[in-house]
C-alpha atoms as a printed R data frame, in Angstrom:
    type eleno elety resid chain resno       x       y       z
1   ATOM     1    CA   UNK     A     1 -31.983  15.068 -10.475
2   ATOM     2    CA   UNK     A     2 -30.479  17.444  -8.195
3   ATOM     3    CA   UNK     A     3 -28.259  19.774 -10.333
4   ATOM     4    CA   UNK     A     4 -30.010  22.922  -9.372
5   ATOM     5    CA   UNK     A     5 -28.301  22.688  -6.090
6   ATOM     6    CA   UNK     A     6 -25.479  25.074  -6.053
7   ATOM     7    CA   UNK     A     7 -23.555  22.939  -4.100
8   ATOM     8    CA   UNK     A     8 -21.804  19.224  -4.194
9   ATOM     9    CA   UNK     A     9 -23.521  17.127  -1.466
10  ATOM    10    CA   UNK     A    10 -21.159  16.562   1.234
11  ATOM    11    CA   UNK     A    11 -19.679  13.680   2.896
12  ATOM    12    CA   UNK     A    12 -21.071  10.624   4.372
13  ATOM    13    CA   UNK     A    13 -20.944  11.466   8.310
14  ATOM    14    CA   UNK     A    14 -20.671   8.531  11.410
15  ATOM    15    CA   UNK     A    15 -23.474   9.746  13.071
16  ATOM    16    CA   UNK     A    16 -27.038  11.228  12.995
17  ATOM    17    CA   UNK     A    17 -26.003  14.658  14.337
18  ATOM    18    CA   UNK     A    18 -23.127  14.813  11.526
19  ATOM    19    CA   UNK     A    19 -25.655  14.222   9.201
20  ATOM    20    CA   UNK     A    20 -28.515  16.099  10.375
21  ATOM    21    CA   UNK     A    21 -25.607  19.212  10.179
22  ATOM    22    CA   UNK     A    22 -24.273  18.591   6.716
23  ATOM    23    CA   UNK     A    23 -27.717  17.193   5.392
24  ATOM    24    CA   UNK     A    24 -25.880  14.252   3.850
25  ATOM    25    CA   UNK     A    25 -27.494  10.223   3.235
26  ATOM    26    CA   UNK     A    26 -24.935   7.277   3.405
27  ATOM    27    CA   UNK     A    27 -24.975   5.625  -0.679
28  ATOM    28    CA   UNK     A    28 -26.305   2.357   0.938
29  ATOM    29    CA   UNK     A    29 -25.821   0.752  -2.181
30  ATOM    30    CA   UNK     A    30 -22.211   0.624  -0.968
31  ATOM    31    CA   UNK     A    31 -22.803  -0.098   2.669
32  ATOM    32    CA   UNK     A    32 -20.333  -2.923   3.666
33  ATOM    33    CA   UNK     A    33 -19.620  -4.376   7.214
34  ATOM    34    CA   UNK     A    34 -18.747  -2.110   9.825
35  ATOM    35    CA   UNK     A    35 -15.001  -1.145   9.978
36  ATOM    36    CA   UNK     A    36 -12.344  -2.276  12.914
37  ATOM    37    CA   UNK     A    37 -12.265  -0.229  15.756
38  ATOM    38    CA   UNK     A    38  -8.583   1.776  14.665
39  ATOM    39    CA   UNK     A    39 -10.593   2.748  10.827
40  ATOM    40    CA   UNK     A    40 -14.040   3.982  12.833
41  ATOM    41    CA   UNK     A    41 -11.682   6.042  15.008
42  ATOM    42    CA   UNK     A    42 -10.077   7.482  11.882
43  ATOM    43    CA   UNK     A    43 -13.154   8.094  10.111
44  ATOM    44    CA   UNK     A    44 -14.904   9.784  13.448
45  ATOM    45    CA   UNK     A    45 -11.772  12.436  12.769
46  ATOM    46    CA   UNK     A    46 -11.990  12.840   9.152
47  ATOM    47    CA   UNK     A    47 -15.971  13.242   9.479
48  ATOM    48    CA   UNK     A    48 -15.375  16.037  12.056
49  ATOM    49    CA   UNK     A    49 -12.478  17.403  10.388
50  ATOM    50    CA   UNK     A    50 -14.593  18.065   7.486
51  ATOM    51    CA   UNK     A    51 -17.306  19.533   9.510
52  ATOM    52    CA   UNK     A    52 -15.380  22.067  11.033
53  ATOM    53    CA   UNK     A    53 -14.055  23.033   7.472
54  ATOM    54    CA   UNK     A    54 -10.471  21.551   7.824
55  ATOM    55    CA   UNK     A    55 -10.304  19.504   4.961
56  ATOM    56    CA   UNK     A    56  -6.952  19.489   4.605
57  ATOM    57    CA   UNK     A    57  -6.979  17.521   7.773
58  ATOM    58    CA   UNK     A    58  -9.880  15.664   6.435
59  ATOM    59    CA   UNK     A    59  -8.043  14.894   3.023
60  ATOM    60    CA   UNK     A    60  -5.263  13.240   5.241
61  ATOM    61    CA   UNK     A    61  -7.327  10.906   7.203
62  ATOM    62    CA   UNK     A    62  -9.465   9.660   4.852
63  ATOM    63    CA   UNK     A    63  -6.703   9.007   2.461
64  ATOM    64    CA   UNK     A    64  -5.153   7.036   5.968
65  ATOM    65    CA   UNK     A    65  -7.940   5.119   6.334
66  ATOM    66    CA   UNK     A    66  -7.955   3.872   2.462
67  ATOM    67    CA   UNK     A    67  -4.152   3.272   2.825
68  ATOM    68    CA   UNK     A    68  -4.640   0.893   5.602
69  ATOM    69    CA   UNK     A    69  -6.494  -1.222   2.756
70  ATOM    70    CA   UNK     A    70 -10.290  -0.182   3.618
71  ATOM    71    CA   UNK     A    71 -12.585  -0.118   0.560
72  ATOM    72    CA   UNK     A    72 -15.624   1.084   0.423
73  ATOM    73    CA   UNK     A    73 -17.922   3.537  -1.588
74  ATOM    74    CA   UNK     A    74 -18.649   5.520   1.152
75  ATOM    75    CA   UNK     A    75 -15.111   6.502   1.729
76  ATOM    76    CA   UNK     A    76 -14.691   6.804  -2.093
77  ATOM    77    CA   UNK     A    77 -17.650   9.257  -1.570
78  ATOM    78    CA   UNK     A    78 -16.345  11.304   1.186
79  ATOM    79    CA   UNK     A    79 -12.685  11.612  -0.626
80  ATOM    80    CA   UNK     A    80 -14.497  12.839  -3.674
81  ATOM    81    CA   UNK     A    81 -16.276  15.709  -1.555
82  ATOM    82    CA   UNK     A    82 -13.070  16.587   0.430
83  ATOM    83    CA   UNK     A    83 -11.027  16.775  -2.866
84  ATOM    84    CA   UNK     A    84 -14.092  19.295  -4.296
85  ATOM    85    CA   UNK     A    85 -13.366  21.585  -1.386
86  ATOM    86    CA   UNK     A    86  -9.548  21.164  -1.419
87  ATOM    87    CA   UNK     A    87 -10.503  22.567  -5.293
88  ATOM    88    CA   UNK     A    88  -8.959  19.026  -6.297
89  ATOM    89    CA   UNK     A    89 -10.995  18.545  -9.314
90  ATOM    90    CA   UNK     A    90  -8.876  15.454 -11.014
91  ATOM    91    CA   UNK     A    91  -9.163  13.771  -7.731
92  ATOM    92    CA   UNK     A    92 -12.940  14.602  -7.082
93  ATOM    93    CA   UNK     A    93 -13.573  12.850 -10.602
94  ATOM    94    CA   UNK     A    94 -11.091   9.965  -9.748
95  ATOM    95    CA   UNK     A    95 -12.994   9.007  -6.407
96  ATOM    96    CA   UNK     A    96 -16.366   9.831  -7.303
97  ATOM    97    CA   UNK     A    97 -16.270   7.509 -10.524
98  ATOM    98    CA   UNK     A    98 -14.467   4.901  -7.893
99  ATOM    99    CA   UNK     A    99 -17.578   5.368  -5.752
100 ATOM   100    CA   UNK     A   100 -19.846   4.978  -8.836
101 ATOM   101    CA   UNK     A   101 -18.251   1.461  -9.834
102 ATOM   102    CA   UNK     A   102 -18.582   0.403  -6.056
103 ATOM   103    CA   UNK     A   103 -22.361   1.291  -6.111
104 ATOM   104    CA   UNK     A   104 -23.796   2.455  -9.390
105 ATOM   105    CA   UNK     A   105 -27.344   3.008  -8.706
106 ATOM   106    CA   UNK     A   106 -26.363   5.380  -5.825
107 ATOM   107    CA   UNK     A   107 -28.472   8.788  -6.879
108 ATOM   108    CA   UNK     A   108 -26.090  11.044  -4.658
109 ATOM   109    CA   UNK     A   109 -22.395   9.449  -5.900
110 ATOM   110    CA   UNK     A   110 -24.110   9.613  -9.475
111 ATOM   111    CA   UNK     A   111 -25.045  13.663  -8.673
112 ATOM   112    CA   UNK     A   112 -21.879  14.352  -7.173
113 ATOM   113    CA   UNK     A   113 -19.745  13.048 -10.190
114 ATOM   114    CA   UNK     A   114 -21.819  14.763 -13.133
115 ATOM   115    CA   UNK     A   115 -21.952  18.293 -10.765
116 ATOM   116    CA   UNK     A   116 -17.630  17.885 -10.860
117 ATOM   117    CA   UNK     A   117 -17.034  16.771 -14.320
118 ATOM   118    CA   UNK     A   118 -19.866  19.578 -15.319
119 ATOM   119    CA   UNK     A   119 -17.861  22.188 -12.899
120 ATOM   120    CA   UNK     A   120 -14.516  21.434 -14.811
121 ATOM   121    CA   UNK     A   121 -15.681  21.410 -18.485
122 ATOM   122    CA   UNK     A   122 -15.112  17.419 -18.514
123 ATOM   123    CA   UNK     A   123 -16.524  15.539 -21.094
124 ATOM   124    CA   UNK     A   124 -16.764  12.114 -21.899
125 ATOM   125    CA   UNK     A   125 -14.576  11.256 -24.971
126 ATOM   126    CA   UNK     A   126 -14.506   8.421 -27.037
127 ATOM   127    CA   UNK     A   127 -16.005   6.824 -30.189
128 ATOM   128    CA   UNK     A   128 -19.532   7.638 -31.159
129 ATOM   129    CA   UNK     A   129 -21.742   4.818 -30.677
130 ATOM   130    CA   UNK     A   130 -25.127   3.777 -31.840
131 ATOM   131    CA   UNK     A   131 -27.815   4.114 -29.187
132 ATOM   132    CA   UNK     A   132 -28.664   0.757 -29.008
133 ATOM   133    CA   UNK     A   133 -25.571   0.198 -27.687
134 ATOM   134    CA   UNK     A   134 -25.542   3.243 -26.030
135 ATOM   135    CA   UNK     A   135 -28.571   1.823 -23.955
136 ATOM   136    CA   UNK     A   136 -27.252  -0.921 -23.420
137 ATOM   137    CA   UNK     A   137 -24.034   0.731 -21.820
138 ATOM   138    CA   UNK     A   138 -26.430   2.369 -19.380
139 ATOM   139    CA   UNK     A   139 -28.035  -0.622 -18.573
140 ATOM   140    CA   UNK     A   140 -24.308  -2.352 -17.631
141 ATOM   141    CA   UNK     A   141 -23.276   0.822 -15.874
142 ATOM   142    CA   UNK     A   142 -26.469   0.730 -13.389
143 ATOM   143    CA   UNK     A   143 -25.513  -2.956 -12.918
144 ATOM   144    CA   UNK     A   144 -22.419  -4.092 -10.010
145 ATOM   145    CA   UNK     A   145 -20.940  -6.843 -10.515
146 ATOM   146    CA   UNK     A   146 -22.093  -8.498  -6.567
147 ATOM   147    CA   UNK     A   147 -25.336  -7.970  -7.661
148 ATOM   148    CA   UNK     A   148 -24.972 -10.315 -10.629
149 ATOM   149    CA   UNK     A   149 -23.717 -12.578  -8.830
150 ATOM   150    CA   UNK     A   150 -26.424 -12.439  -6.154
151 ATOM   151    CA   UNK     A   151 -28.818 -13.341  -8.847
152 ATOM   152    CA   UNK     A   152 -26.620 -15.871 -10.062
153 ATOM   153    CA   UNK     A   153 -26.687 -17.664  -6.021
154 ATOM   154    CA   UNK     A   154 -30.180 -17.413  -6.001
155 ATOM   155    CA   UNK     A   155 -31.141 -18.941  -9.524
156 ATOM   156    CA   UNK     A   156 -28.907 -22.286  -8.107
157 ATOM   157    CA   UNK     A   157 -31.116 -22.138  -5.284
158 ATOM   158    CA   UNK     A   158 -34.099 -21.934  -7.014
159 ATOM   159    CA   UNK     A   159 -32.658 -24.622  -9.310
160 ATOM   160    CA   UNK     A   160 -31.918 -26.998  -6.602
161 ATOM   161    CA   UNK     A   161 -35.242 -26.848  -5.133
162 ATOM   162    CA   UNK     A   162 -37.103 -27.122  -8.000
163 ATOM   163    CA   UNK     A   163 -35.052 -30.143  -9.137
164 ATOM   164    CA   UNK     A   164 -35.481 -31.866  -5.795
165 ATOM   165    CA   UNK     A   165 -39.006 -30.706  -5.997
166 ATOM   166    CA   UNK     A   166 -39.396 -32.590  -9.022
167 ATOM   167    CA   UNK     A   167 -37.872 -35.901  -8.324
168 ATOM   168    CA   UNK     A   168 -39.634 -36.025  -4.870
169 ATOM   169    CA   UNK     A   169 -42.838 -35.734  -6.502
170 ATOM   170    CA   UNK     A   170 -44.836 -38.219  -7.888
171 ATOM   171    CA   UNK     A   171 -45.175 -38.549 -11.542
172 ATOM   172    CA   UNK     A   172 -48.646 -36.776 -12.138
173 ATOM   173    CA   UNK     A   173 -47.407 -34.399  -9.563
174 ATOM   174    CA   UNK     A   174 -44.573 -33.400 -11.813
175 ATOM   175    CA   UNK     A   175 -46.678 -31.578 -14.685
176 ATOM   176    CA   UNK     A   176 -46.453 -28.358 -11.676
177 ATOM   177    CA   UNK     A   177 -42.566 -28.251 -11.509
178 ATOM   178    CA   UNK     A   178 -42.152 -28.657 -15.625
179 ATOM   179    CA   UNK     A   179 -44.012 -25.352 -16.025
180 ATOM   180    CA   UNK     A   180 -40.986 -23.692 -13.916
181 ATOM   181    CA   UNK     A   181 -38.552 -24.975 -16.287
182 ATOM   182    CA   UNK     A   182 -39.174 -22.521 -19.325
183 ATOM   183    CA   UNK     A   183 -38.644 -19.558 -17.069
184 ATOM   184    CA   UNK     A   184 -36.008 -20.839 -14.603
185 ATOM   185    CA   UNK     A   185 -34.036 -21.575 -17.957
186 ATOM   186    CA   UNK     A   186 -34.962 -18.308 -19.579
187 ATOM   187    CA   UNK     A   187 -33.354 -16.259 -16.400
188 ATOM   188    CA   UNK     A   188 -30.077 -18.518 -17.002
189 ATOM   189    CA   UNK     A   189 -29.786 -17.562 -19.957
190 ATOM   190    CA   UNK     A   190 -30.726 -13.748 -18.687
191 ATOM   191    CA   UNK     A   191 -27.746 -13.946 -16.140
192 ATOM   192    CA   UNK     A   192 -25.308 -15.758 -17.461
193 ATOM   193    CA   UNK     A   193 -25.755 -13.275 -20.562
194 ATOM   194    CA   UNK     A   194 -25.417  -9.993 -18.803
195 ATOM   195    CA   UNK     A   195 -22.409 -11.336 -16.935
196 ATOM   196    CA   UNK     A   196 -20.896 -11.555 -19.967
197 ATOM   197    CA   UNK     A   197 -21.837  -7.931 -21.199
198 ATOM   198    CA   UNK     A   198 -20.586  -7.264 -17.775
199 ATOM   199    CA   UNK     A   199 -17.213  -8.745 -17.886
200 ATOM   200    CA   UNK     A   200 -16.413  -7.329 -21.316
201 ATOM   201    CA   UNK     A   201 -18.414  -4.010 -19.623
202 ATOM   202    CA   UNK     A   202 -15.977  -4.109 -16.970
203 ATOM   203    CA   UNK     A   203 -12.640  -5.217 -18.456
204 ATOM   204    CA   UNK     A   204 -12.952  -2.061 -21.239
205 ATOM   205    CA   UNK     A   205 -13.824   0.819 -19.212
206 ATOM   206    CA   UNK     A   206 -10.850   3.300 -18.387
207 ATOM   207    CA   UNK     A   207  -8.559   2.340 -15.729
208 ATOM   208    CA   UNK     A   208  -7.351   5.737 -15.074
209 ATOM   209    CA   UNK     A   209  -8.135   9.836 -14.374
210 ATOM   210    CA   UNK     A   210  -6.309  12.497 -15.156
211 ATOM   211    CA   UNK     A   211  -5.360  14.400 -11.838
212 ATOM   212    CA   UNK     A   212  -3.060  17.471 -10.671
213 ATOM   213    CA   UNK     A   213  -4.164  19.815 -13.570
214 ATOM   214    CA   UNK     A   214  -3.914  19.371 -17.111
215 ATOM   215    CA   UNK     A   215  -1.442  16.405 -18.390
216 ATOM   216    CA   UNK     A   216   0.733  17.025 -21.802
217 ATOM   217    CA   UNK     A   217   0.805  13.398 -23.883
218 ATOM   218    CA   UNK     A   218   3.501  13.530 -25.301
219 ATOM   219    CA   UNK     A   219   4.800  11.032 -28.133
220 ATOM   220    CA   UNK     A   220   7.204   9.017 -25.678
221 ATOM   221    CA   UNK     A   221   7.789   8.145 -22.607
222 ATOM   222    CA   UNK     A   222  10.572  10.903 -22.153
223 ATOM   223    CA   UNK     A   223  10.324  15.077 -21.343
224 ATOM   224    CA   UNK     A   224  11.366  16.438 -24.678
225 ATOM   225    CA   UNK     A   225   9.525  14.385 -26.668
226 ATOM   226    CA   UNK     A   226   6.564  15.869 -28.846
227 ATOM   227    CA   UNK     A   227   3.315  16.903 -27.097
228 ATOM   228    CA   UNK     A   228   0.362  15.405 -29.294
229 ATOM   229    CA   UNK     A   229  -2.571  16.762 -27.536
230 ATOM   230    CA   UNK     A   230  -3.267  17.835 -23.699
231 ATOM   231    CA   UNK     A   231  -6.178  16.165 -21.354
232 ATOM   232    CA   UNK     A   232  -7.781  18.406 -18.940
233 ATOM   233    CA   UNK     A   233  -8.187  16.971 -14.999
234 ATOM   234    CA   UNK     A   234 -10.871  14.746 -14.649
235 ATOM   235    CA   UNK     A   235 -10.334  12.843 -17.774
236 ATOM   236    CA   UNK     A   236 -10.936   9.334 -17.692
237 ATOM   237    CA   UNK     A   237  -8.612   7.062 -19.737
238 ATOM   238    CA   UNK     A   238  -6.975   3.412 -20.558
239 ATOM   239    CA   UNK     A   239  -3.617   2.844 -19.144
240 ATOM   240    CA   UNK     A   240  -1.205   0.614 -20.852
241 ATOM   241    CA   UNK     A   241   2.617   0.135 -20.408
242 ATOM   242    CA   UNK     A   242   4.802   1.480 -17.933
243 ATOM   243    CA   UNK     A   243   8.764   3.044 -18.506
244 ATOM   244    CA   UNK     A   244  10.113   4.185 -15.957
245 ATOM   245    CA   UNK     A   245   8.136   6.567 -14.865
246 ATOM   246    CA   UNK     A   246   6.165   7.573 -17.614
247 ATOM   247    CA   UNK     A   247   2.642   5.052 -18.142
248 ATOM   248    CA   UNK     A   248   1.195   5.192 -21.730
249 ATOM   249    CA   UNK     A   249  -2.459   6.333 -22.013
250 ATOM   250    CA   UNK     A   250  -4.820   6.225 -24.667
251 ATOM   251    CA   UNK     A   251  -8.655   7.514 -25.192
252 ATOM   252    CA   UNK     A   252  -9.423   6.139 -28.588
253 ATOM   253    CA   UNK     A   253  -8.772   5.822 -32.422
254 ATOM   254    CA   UNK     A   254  -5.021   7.929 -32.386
255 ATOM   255    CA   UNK     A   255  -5.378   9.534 -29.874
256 ATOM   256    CA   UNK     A   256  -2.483   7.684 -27.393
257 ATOM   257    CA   UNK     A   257   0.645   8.706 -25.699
258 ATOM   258    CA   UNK     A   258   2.844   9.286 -22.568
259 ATOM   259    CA   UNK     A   259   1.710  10.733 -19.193
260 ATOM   260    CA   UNK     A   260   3.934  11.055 -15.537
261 ATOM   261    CA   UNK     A   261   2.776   8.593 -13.539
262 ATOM   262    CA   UNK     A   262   2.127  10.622 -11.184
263 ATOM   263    CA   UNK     A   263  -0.580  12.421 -13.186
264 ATOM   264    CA   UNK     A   264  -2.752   9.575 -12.854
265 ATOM   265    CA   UNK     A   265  -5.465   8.008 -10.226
266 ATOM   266    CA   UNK     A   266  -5.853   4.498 -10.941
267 ATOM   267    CA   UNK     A   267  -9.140   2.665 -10.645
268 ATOM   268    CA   UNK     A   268  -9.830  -0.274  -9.250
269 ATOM   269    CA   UNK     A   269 -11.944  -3.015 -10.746
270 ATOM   270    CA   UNK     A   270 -15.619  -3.703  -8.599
271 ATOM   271    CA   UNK     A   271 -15.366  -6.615  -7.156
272 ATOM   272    CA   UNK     A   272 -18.095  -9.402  -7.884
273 ATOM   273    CA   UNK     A   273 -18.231 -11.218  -5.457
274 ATOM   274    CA   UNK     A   274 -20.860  -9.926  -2.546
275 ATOM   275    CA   UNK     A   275 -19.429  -8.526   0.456
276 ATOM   276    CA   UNK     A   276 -20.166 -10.153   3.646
């Protein structure tokens, strides 16, 4: 782990010199197809931007680049860094956890969001859980959703052939292909049973992060209604209903209310299936 540094590792460059200056590694877990000519030109400015210490300039292009509909962790990544420097804590949280459910094995996304939420005092709340489950929660969170259903491609393939295999064989040939079966049906069940820890994984994490400094939940959607309890930036939580512009928000057990809209980044779901 690399918390000793004293510094957040900085931004996913577009070139070797970029990254030979910042001493930076792409997450290649979320490496994705290379981006249309107009994005690569907006990235090239955001990456020097940032290198030259404007990263005001740098905030502004990459959020272009992911308004213009481009997703990927990388760019998740190098919003998180530019929001660190811009002392945008919420935000740093909000993209690096983005980054982390794009590619959750990457070490340096994974660094970069514990050194933020560590920086700001953020904790994770919630229920207490056994650690059983606990584990098993790790487990899920190390897994993206593409790469179960990679696994899930490959065990028809390896299905298919063995079934062909099989048939095409002749009968005293067949006692070889039967000793597959055991284990071929075994992963099935493997898969198609983490998918569903997955799913359920997936569906109940928090949708939201607190961002702009701290947010007052109050008891309605409405400015002079009660404050219950205040959430600091970086806070992860569920978002619910909308009114107007007020979105309801809840961590756990009671503790539910009313935030401004606009003190909320959403998250997006990962997407499962593999990107080409």
């Amino acid at each position: 782990m690399r918390a000793a540094r004293a510094k957040i590792i900085g931004p996913v460059g577009g070139g070797l010199w970029l990254l030979l200056a910042l001493g930076l590694a792409l997450p290649a877990a979320g490496a994705q197809a290379e981006p249309p000519a107009e994005i690569r030109a907006r990235l090239a400015t955001a990456h020097a931007a940032y290198a030259e210490g404007d990263y005001e300039a740098a905030w502004e292009q990459y959020r272009a680049v992911a308004a213009a509909g481009y997703r990927a962790a990388s760019l998740d990544y190098n919003l998180g860094c530019t929001a660190h420097r811009l002392g945008r804590e919420g935000w740093a949280v909000a993209y690096f956890e983005q980054a982390r459910r794009r590619a959750p094995r990457d070490p340096d996304i994974r660094h970069n969001l514990a050194y933020v939420r560590a920086a700001i005092g953020a904790q994770a709340r919630g229920e207490e859980t056994a650690w059983a489950l606990a584990l098993l929660a790790g487990l899920l969170d190390r897994i993206a959703p593409a790469d179960l259903v990679r696994l899930l491609l490959a065990l028809v393939w390896i299905s298919g052939g063995l079934l062909a295999l099989h048939w095409l064989l002749p009968r005293r040939g067949r006692t070889v292909t039967r000793r597959f079966l055991l284990p071929v049906a075994l992963a099935w069940g493997l898969v198609l049973g983490l998918g569903a820890l997955k799913a359920y994984h997936v569906g109940s994490a928090p949708s939201g992060v607190v961002v702009g400094g701290e947010a007052q939940v109050r008891a309605g959607p409405l400015d002079g209604e009660t404050v219950q309890f205040v959430l600091p930036p970086g806070t992860l939580v569920h978002v619910g209903r909308s009114t107007g512009a007020w979105r309801e928000v809840w961590l756990s057990g009671e503790m539910r209310g009313w935030v401004p809209q606009e003190r909320l980044a959403y998250l997006a779901e990962p997407r499962w299936w593999p990107a080409g």
